[in-house]
C-alpha positions as CSV (number, residue, x, y, z in Angstrom):
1,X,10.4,-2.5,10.5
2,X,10.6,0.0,7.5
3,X,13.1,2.6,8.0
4,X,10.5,5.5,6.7
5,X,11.2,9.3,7.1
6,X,9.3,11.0,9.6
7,X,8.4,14.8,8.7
8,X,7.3,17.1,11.1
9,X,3.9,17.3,9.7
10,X,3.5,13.5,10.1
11,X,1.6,12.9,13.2
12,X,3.2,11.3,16.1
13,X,2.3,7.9,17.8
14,X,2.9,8.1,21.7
15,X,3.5,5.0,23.6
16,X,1.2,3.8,25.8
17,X,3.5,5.2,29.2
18,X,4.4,8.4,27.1
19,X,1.7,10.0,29.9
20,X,2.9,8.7,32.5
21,X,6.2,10.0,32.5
22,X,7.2,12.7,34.8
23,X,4.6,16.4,33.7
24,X,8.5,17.8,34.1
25,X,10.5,15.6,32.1
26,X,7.3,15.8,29.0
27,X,7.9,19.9,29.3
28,X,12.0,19.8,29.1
29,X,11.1,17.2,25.8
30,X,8.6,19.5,24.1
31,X,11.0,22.6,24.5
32,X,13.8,21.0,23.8
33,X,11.8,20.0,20.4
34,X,11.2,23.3,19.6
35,X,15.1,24.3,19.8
36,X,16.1,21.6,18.1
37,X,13.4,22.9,15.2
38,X,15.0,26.3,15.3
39,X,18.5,25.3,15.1
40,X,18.4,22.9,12.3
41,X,16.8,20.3,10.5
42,X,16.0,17.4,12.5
43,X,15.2,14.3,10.3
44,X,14.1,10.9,11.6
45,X,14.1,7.3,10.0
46,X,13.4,4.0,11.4
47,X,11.6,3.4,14.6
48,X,10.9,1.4,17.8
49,X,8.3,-1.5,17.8
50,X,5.0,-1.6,18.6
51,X,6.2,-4.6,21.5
52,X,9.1,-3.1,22.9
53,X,7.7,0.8,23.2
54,X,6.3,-0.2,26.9
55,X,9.0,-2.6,28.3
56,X,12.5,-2.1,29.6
57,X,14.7,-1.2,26.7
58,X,18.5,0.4,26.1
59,X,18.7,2.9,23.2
60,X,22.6,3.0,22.5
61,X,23.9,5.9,20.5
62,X,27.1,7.3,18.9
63,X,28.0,10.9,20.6
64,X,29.4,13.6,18.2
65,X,28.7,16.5,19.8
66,X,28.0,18.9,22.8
67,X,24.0,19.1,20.8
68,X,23.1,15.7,19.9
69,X,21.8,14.8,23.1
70,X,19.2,17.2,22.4
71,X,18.9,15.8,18.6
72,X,18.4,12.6,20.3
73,X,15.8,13.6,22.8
74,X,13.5,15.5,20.0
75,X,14.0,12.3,17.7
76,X,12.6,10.1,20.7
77,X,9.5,12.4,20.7
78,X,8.8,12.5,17.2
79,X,8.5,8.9,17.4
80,X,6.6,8.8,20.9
81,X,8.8,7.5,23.5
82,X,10.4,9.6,26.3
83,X,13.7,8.0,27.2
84,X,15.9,8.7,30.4
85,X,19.7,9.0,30.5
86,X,22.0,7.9,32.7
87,X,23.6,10.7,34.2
88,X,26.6,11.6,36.1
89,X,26.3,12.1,39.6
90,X,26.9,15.7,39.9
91,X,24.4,16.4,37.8
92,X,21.8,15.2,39.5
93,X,23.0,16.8,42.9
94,X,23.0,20.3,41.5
95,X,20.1,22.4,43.6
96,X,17.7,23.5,40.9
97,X,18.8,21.1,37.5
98,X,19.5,18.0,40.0
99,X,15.8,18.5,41.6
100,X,14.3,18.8,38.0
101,X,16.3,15.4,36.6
102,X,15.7,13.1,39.6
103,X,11.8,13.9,39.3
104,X,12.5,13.2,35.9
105,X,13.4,9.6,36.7
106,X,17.2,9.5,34.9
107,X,19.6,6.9,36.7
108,X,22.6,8.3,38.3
109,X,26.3,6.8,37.9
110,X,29.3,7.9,39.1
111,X,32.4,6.9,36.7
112,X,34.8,8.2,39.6
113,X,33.3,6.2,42.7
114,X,34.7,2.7,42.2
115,X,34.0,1.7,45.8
116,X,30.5,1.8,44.9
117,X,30.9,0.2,40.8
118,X,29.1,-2.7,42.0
119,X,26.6,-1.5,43.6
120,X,25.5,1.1,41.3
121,X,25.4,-1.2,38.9
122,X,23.2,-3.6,40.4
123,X,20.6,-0.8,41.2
124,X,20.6,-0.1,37.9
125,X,20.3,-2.9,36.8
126,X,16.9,-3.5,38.4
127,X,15.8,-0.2,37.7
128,X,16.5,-1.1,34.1
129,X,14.4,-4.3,34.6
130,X,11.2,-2.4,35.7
131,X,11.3,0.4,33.7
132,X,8.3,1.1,31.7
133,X,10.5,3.7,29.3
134,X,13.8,3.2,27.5
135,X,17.2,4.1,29.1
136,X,19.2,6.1,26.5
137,X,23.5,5.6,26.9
138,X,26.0,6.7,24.6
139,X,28.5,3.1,24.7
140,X,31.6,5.3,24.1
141,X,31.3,7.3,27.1
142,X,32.3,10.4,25.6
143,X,32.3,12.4,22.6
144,X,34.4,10.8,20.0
145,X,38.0,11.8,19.4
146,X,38.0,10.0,15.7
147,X,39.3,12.1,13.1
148,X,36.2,11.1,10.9
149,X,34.1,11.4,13.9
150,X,32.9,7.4,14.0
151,X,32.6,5.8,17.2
152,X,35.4,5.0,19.5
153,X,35.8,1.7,21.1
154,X,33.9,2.7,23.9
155,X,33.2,1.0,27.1
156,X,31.3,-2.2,27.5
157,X,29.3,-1.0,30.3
158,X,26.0,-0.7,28.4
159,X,26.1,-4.3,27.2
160,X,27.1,-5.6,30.6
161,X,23.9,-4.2,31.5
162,X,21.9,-5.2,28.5
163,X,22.7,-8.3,29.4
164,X,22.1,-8.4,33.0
165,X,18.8,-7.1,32.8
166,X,18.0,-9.5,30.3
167,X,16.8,-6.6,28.0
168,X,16.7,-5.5,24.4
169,X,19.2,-2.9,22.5
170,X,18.1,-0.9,19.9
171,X,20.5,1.3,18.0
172,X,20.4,4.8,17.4
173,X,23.0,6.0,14.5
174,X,23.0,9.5,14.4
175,X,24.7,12.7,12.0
176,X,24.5,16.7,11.7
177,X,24.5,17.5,15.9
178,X,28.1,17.7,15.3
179,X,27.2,20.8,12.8
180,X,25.2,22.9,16.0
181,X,27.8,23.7,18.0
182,X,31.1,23.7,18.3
183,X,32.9,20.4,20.6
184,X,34.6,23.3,22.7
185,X,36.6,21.8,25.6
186,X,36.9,19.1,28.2
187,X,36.5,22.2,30.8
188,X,35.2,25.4,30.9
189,X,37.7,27.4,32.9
190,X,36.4,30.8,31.9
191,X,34.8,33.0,28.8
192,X,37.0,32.4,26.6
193,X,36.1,28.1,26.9
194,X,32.8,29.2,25.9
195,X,33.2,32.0,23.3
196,X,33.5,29.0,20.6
197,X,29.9,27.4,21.7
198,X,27.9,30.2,21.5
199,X,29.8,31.5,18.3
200,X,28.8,28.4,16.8
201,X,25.5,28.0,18.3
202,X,24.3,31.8,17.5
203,X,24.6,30.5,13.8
204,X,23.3,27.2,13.4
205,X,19.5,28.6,13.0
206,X,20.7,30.5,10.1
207,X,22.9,27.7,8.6
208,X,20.5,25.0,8.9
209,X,22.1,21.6,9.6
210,X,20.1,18.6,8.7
211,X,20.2,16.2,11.9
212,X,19.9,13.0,11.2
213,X,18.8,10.3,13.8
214,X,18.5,6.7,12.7
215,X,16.7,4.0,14.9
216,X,18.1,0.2,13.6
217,X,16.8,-2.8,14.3
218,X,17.0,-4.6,17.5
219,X,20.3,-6.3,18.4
220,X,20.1,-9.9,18.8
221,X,22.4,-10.7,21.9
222,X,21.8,-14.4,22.2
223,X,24.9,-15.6,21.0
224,X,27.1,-13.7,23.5
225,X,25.9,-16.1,26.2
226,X,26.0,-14.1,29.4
227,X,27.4,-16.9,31.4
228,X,30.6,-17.4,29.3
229,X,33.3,-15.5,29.8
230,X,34.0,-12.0,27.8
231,X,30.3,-11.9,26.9
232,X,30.2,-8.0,27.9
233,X,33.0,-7.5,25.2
234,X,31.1,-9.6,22.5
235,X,27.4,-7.9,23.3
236,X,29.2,-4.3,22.7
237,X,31.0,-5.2,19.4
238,X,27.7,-6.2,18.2
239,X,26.0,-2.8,19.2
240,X,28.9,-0.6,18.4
241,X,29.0,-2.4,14.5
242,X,25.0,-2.0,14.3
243,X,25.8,1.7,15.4
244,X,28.2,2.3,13.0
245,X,26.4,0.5,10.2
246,X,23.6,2.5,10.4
247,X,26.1,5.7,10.8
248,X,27.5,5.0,7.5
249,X,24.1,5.2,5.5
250,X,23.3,8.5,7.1
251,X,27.0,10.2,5.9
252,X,27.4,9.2,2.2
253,X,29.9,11.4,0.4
254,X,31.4,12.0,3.8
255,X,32.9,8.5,5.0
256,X,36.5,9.7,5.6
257,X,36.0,13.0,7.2
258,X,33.0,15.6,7.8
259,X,32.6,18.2,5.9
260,X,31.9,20.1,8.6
261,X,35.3,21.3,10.0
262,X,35.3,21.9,14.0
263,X,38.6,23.6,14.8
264,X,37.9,23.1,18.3
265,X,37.2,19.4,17.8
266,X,40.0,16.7,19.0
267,X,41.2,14.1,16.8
268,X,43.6,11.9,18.8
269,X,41.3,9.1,18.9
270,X,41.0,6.1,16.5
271,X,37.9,4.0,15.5
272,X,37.8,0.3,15.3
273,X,33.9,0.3,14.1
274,X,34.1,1.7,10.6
275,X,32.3,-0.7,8.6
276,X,34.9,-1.7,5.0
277,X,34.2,0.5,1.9
């Protein structure tokens, strides 16, 4: 595949199931497009090919920000495909959002219910296998605590998977969401836990970050042998270094830190993924 820029006048190639997906789920991805367009620049290279656009598929991306889910959702629909998330639990038992995201077809996991680890897994794992759309997971679990915003370790959960399913990973390096809106807090406890967001957010249509969504090759998983152990461990290193990879083309000039300085931002974390100058 050619890693070509993709304009917003260029015209867009759905997959095949693109119409199939959820009437609900096509709505949330054409407004959330349109936000996206009015909050920044959104700028897409690479893409997925043509044979793995209709099978089951994980698209594993870094997470920099409270926005670039959003980012990430518009970039899948400038390039046709209309991926699901998995989402935490309590989202999708909310009364009006929950409703809206279960029709929508995203798979639900609860980080906190152990009892059930297995079991979850195992359903989605065969959901994975007969999914007709890609599943989209951010491997680090949360937003990353870096000081130069890279990816964090991360969890191996999404390779574990990958490989149980028997499916394909292609990975999604990303830039700019971080730029939108501010990382906030871990908990919103009253106005003054959001003040920061929509301070942020208010001026991002007038600032104009560029948003920057990569889409790499696939990851070839064969040599991490799912029948030996720590194959979960080996699968994610190789995702997590194709993330970063592509993650280090998209922030030239910018390698040690962002430019962008999010006061609100933690930095306790450290990355093991940064590819060597």
């Amino acid at each position: 595949m050619v890693a070509v820029h993709r304009g917003d006048n260029q015209r867009t190639r759905r997959s095949r199931r693109y119409h199939d997906t959820p009437a609900i789920w096509r709505a949330v991805l054409a407004v959330d497009q349109g936000l996206v367009g009015a909050m920044g620049k959104l700028r897409v290279t690479g893409d997925i090919a043509e044979e793995l656009r209709d099978r089951p598929l994980i698209l594993a991306a870094n997470h920099i920000g409270v926005f670039d889910a959003l980012v990430l959702m518009a970039a899948c629909r400038r390039i046709g495909v209309a991926p699901r998330f998995m989402l935490a639990g309590g989202l999708l038992d909310a009364a009006v959002l929950g409703r809206m995201l279960r029709k929508s077809g995203h798979l639900r996991v609860d980080r906190h219910d152990s009892a059930n680890a297995l079991e979850q897994f195992a359903q989605a794992t065969e959901e994975l296998r007969t999914a007709k759309v890609p599943l989209l997971v951010y491997p680090e679990g949360r937003i990353s605590h870096d000081p130069g915003l890279w990816p964090e370790r991360g969890k191996t959960g999404a390779a574990r998977l990958a490989l149980a399913a028997g499916v394909p990973v292609v990975p999604i390096s990303q830039w700019g969401a971080h730029e939108a809106v501010y990382w906030g807090t871990e908990t919103v406890n009253g106005i003054a836990d959001v003040l920061p967001l929509a301070r942020s957010g208010l001026t991002s249509p007038a600032r104009r970050p560029t948003f920057q969504v990569h889409f790499g090759e696939p990851i070839d998983l064969s040599e991490a042998d799912k029948g030996r152990p720590g194959a979960g461990m080996r699968a994610h290193t190789r995702i997590m270094r194709a993330i970063a990879d592509g993650l280090a083309g998209l922030r030239a000039g910018e390698l040690d830190v962002p430019r962008f300085h999010d006061p609100t931002r933690p930095t306790d974390g450290k990355s093991p993924w940064r590819p060597e100058a």
